[in-house]
N, C-alpha and C positions, 0 to 999 in steps of 0.2 A: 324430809329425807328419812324415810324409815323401810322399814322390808326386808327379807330379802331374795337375793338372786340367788336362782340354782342353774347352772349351766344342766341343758338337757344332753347326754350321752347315750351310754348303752340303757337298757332298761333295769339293770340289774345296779346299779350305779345311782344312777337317776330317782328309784324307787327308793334306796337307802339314804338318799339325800334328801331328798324331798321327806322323808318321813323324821331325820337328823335335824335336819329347817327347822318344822314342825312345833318340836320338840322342845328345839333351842329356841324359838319365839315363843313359847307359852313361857319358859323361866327368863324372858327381857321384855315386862308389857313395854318399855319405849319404843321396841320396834312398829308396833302396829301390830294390823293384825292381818299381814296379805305374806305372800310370795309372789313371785314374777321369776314365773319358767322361761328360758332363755333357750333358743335352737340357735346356734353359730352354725352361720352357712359361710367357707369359704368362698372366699370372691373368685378365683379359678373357676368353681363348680358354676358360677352365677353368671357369670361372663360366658362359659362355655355355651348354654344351656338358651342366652338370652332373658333371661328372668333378674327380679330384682327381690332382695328380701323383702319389703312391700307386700309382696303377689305369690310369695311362696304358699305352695297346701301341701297341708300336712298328708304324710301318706294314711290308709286305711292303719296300717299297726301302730303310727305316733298319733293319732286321732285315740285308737282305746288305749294306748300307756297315759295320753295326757287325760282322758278319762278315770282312768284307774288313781294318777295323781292328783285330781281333782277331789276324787274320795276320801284322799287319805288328807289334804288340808282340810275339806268338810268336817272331818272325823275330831281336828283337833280345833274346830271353830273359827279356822283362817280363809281368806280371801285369796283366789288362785289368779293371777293372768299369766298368760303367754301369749309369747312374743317371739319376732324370726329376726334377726339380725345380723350384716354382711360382717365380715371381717377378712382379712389378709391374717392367711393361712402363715405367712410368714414372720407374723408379730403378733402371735395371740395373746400375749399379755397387753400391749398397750387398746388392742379389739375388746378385752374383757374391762380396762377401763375407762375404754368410748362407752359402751353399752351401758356401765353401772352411771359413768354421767348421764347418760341419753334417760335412763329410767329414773336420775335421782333417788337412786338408794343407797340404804348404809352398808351394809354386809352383801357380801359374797364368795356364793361356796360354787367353785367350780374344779371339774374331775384334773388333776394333775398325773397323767402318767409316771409311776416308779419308774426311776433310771436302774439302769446295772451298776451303775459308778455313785451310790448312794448321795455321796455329796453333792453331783450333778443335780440329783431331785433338791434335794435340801435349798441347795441356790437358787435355784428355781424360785422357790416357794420365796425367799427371801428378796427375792426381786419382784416378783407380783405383789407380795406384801408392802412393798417399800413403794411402788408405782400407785396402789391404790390409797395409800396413806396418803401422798402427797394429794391425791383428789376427793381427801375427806371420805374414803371407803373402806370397810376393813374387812380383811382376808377373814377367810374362814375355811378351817381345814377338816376331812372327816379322811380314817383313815380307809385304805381297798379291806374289802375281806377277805379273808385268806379262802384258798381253795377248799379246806376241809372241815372250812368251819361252820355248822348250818345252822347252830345259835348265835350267831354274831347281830350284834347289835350296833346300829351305825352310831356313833355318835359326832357332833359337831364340836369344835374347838375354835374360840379367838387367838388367828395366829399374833403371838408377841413376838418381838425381837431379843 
């Protein structure tokens, strides 16, 4: 059980994570030394469609992001897979910790949308964090970048309670 997961999102998101990961696994050698990119595919969209996360292909633009992220774990001496995995759109935190069971990993950093109602976010995070604790996986949080920031630097954090 080591690694970890980065939920794949926008690309702008995902790139700051992925390189946040990175980062934070060169300063924890017990991790290993891999990530495990994650694409959540709503079960609606897969049912709709007929398809299975199995059988999902990636489009021609997430074929060069996950390219491009391939580069950047290369960069810092780490091992890349990805992966496509169903979930129900209506329970993505307990989908995020099927997956991190399904992969057997420790850490996981995935994109949490800011609420308007701050404490909404807040709880949030405390409730995935509290879900994945009990499955032996721990949260990991990086903050959005702000609009006007274009030195921002991702960084990753072990969420505590």
């Amino acid at each position: 059980m080591n690694g970890i997961m980065v939920h794949m999102a926008d690309t702008k998101w995902t790139t700051g994570a992925i390189r946040a990961a990175c980062a934070f696994a060169q300063g924890h050698a017990e991790l290993g030394k891999w990530v495990a990119l994650v694409r959540m595919l709503p079960s609606d969209m897969l049912h709709w469609t007929g398809d299975e996360a199995k059988d999902y292909h990636f489009t021609e633009s997430e074929q060069e992001d996950i390219a491009h992220y391939r580069a950047i774990a290369e960069e810092h001496g780490l091992r890349m897979t990805v992966h496509a995995f169903e979930y129900n759109e209506h329970r993505f935190d307990e989908g995020v910790v099927n997956i991190a069971d399904a992969l057997d990993i420790q850490d996981v950093l995935v994109e949490i949308e800011p609420s308007i109602l701050p404490f909404l976010h807040s709880r949030h995070i405390r409730h995935l964090g509290h879900l994945l604790e009990t499955h032996h996986h721990h949260l990991l949080t990086m903050d959005h970048q702000p609009a006007v920031d274009a030195d921002w630097k991702p960084e990753v954090e072990e969420y505590e309670e």
